[in-house]
KEGUZA-632543 format. One line per field, with one value per residue: x, y, z of N, C-alpha, C in turn. Coordinates in pm, 1 decimal, padded with zeros to 6 digits. Example, Ala and Ser with C-alpha at 12.3 -4.5 7.8 and 13.67 -1.06 7.14 Angstrom:
% KEGUZA-632543
n.px	01319.0 / 01285.0
n.py	-00569.0 / -00225.0
n.pz	00780.0 / 00708.0
ca.px	01230.0 / 01367.0
ca.py	-00450.0 / -00106.0
ca.pz	00780.0 / 00714.0
c.px	01320.0 / 01290.0
c.py	-00330.0 / 00003.0
c.pz	00780.0 / 00787.0
END
This chain:
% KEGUZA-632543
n.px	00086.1 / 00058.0 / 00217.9 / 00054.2 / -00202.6 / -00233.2 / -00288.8 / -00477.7 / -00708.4 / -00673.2 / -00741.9 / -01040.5 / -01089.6 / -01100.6 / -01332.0 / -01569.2 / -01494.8 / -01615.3 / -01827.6 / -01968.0 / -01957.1 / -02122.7 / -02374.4 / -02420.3 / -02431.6 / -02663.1 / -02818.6 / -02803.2 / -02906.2 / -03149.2 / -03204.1 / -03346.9 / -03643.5 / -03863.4 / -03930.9 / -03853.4 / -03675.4 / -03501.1 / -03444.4 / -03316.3 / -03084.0 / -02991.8 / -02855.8 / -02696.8 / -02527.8 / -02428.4 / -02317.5 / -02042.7 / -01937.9 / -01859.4 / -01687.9 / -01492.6 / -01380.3 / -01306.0 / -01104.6 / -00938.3 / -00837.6 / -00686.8 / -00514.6 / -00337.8 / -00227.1 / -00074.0 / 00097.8 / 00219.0 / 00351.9 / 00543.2 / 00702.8
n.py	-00117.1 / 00212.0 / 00495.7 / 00707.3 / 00596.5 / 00515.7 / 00774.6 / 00808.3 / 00583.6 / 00609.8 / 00885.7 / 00850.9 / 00666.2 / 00814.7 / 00995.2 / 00846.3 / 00767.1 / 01001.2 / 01020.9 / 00791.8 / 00901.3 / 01111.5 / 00979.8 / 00831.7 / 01027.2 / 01138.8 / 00914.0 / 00878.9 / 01128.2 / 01199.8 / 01257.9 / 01114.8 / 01094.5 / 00926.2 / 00562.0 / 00414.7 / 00667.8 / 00571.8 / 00308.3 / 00352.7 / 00515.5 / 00308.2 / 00108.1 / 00277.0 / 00340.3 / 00029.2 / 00012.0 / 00200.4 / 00115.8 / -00158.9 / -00048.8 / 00056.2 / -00106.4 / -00252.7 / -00086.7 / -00032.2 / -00333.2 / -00333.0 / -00113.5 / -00220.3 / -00447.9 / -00359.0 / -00178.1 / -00378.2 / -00501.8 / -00283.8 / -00287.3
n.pz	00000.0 / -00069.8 / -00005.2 / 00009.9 / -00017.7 / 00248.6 / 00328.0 / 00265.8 / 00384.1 / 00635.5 / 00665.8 / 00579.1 / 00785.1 / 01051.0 / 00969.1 / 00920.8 / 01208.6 / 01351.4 / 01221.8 / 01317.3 / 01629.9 / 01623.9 / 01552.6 / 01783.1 / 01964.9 / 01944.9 / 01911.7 / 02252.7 / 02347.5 / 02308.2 / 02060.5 / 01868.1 / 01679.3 / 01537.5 / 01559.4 / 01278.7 / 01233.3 / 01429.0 / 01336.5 / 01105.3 / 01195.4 / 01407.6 / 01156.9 / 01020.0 / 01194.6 / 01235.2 / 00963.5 / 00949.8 / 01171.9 / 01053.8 / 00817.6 / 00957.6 / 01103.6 / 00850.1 / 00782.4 / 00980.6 / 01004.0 / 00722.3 / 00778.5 / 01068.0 / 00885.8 / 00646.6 / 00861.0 / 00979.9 / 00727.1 / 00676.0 / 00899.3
ca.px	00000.0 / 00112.6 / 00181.3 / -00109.9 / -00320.0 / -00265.7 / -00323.7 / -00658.1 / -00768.9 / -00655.7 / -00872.6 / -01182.6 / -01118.5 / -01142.9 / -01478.8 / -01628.4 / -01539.0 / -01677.6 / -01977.4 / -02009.2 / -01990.1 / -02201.0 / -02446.3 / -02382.7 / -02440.3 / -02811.3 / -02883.8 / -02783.7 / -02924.4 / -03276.3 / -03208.1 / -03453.4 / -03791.4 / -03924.1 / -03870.0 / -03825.2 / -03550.6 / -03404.1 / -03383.7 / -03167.1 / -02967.4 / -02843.5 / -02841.5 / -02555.1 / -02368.1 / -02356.3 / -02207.2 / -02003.0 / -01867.9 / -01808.8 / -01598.5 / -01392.2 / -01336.0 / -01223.8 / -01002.0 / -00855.1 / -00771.0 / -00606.1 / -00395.3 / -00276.6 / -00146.4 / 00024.0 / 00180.6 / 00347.1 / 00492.7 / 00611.6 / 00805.2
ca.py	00000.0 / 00368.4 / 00595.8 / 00802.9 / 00512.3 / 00469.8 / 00847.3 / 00798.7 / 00498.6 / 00674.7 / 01015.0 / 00735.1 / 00613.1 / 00943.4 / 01037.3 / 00707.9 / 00773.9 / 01110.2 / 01017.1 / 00735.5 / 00923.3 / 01187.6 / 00902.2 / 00765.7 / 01120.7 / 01137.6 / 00787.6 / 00901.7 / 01262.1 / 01171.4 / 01254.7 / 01008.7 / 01100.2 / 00799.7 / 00432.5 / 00492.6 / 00738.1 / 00457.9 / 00183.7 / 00365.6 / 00552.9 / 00202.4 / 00081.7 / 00369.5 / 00312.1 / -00112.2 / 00042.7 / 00263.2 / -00049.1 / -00303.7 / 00024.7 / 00110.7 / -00245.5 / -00321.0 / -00036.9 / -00074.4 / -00429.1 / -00283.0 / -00027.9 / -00262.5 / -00562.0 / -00248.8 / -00184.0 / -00488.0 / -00494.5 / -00184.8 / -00304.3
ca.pz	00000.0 / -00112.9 / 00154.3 / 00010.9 / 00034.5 / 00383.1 / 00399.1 / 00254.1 / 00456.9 / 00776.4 / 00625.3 / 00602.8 / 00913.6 / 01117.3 / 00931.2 / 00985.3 / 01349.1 / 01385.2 / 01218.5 / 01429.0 / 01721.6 / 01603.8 / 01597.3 / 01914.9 / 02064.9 / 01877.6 / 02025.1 / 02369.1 / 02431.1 / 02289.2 / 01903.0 / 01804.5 / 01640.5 / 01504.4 / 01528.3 / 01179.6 / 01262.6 / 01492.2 / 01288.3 / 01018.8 / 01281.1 / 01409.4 / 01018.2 / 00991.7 / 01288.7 / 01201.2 / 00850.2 / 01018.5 / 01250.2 / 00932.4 / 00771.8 / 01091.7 / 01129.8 / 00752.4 / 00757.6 / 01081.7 / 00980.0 / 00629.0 / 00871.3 / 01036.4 / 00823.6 / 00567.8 / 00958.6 / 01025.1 / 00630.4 / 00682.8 / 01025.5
c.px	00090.5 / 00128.0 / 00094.9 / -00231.6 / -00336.3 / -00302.0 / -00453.4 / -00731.0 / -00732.4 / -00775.5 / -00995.6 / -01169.7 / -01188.7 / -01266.4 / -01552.8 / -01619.3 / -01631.2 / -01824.1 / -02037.8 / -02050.9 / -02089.7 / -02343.8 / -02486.2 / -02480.3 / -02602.3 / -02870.6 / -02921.1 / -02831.2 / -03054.1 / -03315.0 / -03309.8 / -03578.6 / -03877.2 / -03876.9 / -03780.5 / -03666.3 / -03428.1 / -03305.1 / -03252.5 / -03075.2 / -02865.3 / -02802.1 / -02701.4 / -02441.8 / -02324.5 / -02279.1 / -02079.9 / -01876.5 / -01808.8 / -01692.6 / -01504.3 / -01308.7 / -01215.4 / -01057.4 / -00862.6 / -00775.2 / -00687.8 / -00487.5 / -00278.4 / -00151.5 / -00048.5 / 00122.1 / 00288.0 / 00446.0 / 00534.7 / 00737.2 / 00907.8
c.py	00123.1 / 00435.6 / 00686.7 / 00736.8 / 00463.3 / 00645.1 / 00884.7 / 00713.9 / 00564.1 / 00817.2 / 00923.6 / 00725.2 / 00705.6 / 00975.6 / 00899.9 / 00718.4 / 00891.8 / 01134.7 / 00922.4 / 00772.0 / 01026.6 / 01115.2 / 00861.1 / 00873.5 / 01140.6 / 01032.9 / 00841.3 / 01015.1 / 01274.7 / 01300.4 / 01197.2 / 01042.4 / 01037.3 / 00687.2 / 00385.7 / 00511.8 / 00612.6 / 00358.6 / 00219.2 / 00462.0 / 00391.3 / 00101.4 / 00110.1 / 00313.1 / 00095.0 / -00096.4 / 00064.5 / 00158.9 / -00074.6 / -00175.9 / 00052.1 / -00033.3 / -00294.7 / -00223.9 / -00029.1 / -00196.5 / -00378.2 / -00226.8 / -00140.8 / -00378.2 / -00459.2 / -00182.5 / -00254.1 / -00542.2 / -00383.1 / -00214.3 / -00359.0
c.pz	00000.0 / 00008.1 / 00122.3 / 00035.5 / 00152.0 / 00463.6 / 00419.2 / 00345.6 / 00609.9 / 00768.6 / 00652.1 / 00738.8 / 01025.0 / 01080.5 / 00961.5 / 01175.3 / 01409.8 / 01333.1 / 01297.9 / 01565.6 / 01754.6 / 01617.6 / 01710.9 / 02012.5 / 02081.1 / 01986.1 / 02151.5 / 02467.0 / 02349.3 / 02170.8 / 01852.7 / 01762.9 / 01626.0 / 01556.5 / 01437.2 / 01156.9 / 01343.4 / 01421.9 / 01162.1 / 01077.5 / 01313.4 / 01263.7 / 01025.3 / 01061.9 / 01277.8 / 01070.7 / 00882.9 / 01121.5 / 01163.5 / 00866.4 / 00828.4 / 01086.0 / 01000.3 / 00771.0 / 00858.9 / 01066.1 / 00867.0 / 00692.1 / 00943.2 / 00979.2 / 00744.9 / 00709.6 / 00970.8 / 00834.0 / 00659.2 / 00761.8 / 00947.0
END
């Protein structure tokens, strides 16, 4: 992996977290309107997860070649 492509997947990562937690915050301080609203709030944040997750794993295996 490029060192731009690990600057991009690190850029993803950060937005994926900050929308996650932007989520999180909704959940938690009675954001919620609908059910509706619910069900594709936690929709997002299980995306949100599976994306954090892939890229975190990408980070780091391109880590340990690097070492």
């Amino acid at each position: 992996m490029a060192r731009e492509d690990v600057w991009i997947a690190e850029s993803v990562y950060r937005i994926c977290r900050n929308e996650r937690d932007a989520i999180v915050n909704m959940l938690k301080f009675d954001g919620v309107k609908t059910m509706e609203h619910y069900r594709e709030l936690m929709g997002m944040l299980a995306a949100f997860d599976h994306v954090e997750q892939e890229l975190k794993s990408l980070l780091n295996k391109q880590e340990q070649i690097d070492e």
